[in-house]
C-alpha positions as CSV (number, residue, x, y, z in Angstrom):
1,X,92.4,114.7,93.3
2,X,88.9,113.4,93.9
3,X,88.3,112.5,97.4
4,X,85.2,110.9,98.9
5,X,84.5,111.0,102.7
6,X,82.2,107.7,103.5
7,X,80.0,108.6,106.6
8,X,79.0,105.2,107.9
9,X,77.8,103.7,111.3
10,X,80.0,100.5,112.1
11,X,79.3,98.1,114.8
12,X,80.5,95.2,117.1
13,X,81.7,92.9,114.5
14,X,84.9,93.5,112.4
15,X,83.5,91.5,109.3
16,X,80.2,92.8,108.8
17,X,82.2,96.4,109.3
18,X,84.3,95.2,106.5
19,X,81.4,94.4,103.9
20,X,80.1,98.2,104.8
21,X,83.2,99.5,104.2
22,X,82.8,97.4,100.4
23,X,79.4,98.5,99.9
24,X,81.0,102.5,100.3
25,X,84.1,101.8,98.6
26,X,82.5,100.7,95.7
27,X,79.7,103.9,95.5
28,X,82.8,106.2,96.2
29,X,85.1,104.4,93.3
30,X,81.9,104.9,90.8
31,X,82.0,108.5,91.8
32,X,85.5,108.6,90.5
33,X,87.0,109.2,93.8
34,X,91.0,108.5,94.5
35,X,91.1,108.4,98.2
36,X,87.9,107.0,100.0
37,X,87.9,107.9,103.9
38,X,86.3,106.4,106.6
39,X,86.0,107.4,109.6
40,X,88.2,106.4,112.9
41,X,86.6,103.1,114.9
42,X,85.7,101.1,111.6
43,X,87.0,97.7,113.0
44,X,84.8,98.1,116.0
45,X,82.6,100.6,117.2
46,X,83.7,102.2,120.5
47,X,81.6,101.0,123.4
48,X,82.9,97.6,122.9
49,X,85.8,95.7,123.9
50,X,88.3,96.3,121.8
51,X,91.6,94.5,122.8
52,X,90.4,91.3,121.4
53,X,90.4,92.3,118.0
54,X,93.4,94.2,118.1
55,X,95.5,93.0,115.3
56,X,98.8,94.3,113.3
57,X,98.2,96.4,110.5
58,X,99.6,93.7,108.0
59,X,96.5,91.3,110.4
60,X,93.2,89.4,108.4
61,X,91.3,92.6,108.9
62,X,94.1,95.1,107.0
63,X,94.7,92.5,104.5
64,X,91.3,92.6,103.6
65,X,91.0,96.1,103.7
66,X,93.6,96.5,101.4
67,X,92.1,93.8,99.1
68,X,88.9,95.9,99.0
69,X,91.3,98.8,97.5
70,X,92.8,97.0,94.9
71,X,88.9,95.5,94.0
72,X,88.0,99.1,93.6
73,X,91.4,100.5,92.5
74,X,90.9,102.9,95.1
75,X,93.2,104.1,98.6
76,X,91.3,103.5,101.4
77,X,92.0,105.2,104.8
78,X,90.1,103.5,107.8
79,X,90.5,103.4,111.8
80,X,91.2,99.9,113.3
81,X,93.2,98.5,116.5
82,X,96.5,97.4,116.9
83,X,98.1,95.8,119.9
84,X,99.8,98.1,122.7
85,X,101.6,97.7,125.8
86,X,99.8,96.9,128.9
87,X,99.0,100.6,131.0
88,X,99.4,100.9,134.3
89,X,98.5,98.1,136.7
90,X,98.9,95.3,134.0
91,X,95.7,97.1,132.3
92,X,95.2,95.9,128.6
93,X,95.7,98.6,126.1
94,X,95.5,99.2,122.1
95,X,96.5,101.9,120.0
96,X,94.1,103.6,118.3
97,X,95.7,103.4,114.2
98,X,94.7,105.0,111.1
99,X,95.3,102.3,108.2
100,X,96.2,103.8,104.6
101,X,96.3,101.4,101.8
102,X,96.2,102.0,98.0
103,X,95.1,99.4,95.6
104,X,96.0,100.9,92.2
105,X,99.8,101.5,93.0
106,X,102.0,99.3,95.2
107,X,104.8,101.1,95.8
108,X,105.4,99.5,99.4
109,X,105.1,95.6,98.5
110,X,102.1,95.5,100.6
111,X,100.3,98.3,99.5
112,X,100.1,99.7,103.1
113,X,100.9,103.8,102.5
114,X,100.9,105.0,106.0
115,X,100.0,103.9,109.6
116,X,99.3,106.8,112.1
117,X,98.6,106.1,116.2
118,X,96.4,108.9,117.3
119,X,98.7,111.7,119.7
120,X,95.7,113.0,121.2
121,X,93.7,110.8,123.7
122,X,89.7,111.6,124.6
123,X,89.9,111.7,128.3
124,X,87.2,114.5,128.2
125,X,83.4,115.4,128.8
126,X,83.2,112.1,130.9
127,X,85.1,109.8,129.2
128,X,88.7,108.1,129.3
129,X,90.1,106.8,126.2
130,X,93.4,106.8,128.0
131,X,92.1,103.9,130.1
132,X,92.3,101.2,127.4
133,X,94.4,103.4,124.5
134,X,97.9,103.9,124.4
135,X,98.4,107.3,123.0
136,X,100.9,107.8,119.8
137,X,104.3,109.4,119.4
138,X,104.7,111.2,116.0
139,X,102.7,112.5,113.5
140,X,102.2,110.4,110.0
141,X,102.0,111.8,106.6
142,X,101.8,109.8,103.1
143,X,102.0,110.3,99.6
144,X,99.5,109.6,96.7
145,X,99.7,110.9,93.1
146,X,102.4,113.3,94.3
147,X,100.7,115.1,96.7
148,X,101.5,114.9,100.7
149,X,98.2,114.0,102.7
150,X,98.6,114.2,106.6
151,X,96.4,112.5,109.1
152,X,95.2,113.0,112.5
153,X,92.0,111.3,114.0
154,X,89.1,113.3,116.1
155,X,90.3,114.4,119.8
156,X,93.6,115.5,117.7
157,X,90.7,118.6,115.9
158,X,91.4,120.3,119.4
159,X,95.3,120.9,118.9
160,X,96.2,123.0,116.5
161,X,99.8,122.3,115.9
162,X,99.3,118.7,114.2
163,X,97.8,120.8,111.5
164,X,100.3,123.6,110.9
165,X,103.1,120.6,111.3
166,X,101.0,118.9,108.2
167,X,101.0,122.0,106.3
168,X,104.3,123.2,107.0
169,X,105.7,119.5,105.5
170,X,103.8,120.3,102.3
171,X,100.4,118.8,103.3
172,X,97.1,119.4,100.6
173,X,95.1,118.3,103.5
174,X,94.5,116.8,106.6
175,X,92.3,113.5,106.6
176,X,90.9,113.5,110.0
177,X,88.5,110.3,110.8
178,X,86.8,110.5,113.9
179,X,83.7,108.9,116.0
180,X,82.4,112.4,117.5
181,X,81.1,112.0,121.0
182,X,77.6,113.6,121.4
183,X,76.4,116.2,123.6
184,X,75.4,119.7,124.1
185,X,76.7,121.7,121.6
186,X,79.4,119.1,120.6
187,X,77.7,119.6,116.7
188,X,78.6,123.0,116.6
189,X,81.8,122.6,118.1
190,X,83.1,119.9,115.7
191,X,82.0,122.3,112.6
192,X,84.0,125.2,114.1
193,X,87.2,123.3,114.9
194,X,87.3,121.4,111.4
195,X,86.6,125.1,109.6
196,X,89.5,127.0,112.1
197,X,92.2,124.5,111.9
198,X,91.6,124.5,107.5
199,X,92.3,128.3,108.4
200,X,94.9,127.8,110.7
201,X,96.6,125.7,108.1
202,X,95.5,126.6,104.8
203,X,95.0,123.5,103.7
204,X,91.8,121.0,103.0
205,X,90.4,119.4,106.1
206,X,88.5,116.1,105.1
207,X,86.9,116.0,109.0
208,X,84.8,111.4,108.1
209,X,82.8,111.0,111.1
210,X,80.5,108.0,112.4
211,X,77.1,108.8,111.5
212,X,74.8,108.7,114.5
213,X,74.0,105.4,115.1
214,X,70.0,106.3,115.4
215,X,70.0,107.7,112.2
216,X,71.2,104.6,110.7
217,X,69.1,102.1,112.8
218,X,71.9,100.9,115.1
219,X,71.6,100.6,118.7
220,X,74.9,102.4,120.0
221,X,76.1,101.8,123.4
222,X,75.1,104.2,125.9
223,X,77.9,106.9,127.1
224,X,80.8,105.8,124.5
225,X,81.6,108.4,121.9
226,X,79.4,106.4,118.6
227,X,78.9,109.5,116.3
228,X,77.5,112.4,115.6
229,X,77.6,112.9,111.7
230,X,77.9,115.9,110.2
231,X,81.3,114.9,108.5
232,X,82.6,118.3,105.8
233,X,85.1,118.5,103.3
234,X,86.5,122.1,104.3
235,X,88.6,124.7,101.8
236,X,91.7,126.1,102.7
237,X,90.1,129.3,103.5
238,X,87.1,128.0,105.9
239,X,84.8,127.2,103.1
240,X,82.4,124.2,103.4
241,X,82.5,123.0,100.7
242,X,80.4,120.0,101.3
243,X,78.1,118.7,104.7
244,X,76.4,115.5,105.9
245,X,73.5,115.1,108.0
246,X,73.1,112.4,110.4
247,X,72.6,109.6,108.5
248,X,75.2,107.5,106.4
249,X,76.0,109.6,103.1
250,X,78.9,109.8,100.8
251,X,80.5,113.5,100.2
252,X,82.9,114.0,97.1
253,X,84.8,117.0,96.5
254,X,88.1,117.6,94.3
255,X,91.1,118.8,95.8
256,X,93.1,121.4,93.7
257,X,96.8,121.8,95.0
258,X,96.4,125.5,93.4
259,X,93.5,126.4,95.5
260,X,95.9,125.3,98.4
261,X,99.2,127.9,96.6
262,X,96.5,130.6,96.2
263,X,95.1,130.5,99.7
264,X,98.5,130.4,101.0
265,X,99.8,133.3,99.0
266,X,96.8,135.5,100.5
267,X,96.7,134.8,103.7
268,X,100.7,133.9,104.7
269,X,99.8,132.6,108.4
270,X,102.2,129.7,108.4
271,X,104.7,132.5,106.7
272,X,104.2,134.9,109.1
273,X,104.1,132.9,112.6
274,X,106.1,133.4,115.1
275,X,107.6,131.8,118.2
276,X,105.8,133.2,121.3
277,X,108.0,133.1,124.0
278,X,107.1,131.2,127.5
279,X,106.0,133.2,130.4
């Protein structure tokens, strides 16, 4: 399976987000890719609000998206915002959702494959996602071309588990979208935890970032996690197999399900695990 990872740098507005998402879908689909990923936020970049362009994953915006798949014959997955309950004090929440849609095969009536709220909420190095994000509840994996892909989105890189869970249901890889908060060391950081949890899991790690926004001649708003860059396509053994800088770039790799047998045949960890006890 040919997979592309599309490192852009979205913005306020949901349309002109969309039409990026086109331009990228289209390079990616003349690569030869399958799967195009984008990274998490592509509705609207963080820093803004976000609750009013919160919509349902059948909404304008995931309609669209899923007509840009079926333009490209191409699946597509891309972080938006759905609606959530209100938090504490009547505070207005959304859920943080990674939309999977596939254009070539419809095999759902609306070509929507998968829909995953992100577990893991960024209430870390300053910031509180929790404040206006309504965390997840279970993990979402789908299928395309007969292979099980699982998804988690950025914050989730820190928790190991979500990826052995993956792995252990079969997964070839983990497509993980995120919009990377900057800061000391948080580079370095990022390439570690995308190549340990491949190892953890012996599976592919497809880690789409935002680009950072200076790098693409976007003024970002100061303090909210915009980007970093630096997305990787990851082997199943820790190998990078392919890097971005800062800037918006496109990375394609294949995926070979016997790289995945091979790795796990050597190097048994999901075999050989076992339950630590508490205490």
């Amino acid at each position: 399976m040919r997979i592309a990872a599309a490192q852009i740098v979205t913005g306020e507005d949901p349309q002109q987000n969309l039409a990026l998402v086109e331009k990228w879908t289209a390079q990616a689909a003349e690569a030869g890719a399958r799967l195009v990923v984008f990274p998490e936020a592509v509705q609207r970049a963080f820093g803004h609000s976000l609750t009013p362009i919160a919509e349902p994953v059948d909404g304008a915006w995931g309609t669209e998206l899923r007509r840009i798949a079926e333009r490209h014959g191409v699946a597509i997955v891309a972080g938006m915002f759905t609606p959530a309950q209100p938090g504490e004090q009547g505070r207005e929440r959304v859920t943080n959702t990674l939309l999977v849609v596939d254009g070539a095969v419809d095999g759902t009536g609306n070509g929507v494959l998968a829909a995953y709220d992100k577990i893991h909420l960024y209430d870390a190095f300053g910031f509180q996602e929790s404040k206006t994000v309504a965390p997840g509840e279970a993990p979402a994996r789908f299928a395309l071309d007969g292979q099980t892909l699982g998804l988690a989105t950025c914050y989730d890189i820190r928790f190991p588990n979500l990826f052995t869970a993956h792995a252990r249901a079969g997964a070839l890889a983990t497509i993980l979208p995120a919009s990377w908060g900057a800061g000391p060391g948080k580079v370095d950081q990022w390439r570690l935890l995308a190549r340990a949890r491949a190892l953890d899991s012996t599976q592919y790690v497809i880690a789409c970032g935002q680009g950072l926004p200076s790098a693409a001649g976007v003024e970002a708003v100061e303090g909210a996690p915009t980007g970093v860059g630096h997305s990787m396509i990851v082997s199943p053994t820790g190998e990078m197999l392919a890097e971005a800088g800062e800037a918006p770039e496109l990375l394609v790799a294949d995926l070979d399900a016997d790289v995945v047998t091979a790795a796990r045949q050597r190097l048994p960890v999901l075999a050989n695990a076992r339950e630590i006890p508490q205490g």
